[in-house]
C-alpha positions as CSV (number, residue, x, y, z in Angstrom):
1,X,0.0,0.0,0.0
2,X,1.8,3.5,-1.0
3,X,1.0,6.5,1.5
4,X,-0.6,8.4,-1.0
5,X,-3.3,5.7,-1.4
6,X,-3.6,6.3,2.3
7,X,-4.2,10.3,1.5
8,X,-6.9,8.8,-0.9
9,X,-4.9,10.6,-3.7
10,X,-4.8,8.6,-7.4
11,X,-3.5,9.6,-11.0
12,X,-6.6,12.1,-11.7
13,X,-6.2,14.0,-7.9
14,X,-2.3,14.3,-8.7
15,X,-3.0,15.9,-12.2
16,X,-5.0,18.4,-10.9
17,X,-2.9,19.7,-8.2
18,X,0.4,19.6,-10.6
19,X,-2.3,22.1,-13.0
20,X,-2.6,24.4,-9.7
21,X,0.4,24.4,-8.6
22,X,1.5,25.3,-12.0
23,X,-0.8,27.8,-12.8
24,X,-0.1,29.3,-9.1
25,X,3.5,29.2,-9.9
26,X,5.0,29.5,-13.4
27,X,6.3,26.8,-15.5
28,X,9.8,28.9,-15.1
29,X,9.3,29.4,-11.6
30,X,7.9,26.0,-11.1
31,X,11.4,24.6,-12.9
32,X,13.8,26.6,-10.4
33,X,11.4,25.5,-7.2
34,X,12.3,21.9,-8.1
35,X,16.2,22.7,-8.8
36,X,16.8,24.5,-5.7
37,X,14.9,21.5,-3.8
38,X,16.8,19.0,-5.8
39,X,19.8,20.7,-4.3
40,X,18.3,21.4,-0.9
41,X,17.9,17.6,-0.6
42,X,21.3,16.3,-2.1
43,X,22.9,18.9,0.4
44,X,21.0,17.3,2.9
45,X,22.1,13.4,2.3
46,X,25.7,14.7,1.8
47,X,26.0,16.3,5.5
48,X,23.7,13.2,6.8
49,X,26.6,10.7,5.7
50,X,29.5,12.8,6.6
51,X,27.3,12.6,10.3
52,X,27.8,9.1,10.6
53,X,30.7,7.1,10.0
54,X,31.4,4.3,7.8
55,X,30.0,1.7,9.7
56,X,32.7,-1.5,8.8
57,X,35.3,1.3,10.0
58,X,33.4,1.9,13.5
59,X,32.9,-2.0,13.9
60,X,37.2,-2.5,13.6
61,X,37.8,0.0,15.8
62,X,39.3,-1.2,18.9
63,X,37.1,-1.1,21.8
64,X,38.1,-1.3,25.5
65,X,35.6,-2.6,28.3
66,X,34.3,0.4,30.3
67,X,35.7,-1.5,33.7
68,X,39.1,-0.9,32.2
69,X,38.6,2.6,32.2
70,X,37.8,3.1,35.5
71,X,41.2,3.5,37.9
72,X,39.5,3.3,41.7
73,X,36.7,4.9,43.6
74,X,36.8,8.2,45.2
75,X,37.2,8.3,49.2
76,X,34.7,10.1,51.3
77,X,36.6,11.8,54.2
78,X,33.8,13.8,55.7
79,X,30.7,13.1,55.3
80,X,27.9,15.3,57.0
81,X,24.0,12.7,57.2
82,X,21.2,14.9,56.4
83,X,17.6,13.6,57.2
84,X,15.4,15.3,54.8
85,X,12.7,14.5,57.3
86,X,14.4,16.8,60.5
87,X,13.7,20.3,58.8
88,X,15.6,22.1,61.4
89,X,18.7,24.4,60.2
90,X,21.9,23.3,61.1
């Protein structure tokens, strides 16, 4: 099923808006719309796959184990215990 059968829009519908939006527009008008979207959209997928990297090159990359990372804990000298339920100032 194509989603412009789910609009409800057939051959006859299409031709009919392509007429207004011509007459609405131009036909030279109309021409340099499409270009500059043309080149809006390759623009567009050009910076989307400079975005994400090759994906074989990101699947050799060597990966270490995030425990390895981690050198020790940190040490808690002084510690002051709050109860949130004692609403006295200190």
């Amino acid at each position: 099923m194509s989603p412009l059968s789910l609009a409800g829009l057939g051959g006859p519908e299409l031709l009919i808006i392509l007429a207004i939006v011509l007459l609405m527009f131009g036909g030279t008008r109309l021409a340099g719309l499409g270009k500059s979207t043309g080149r809006a959209i390759r623009e567009f997928k050009e910076e989307t796959k400079n975005l994400h990297p090759d994906p074989k090159a990101v699947g050799n990359a060597e990966q270490k184990p995030a425990a390895d990372e981690v050198k020790g804990t940190a040490e808690v000298h002084d510690a002051e215990i709050v109860d949130p339920e004692n609403k006295k100032d200190h």
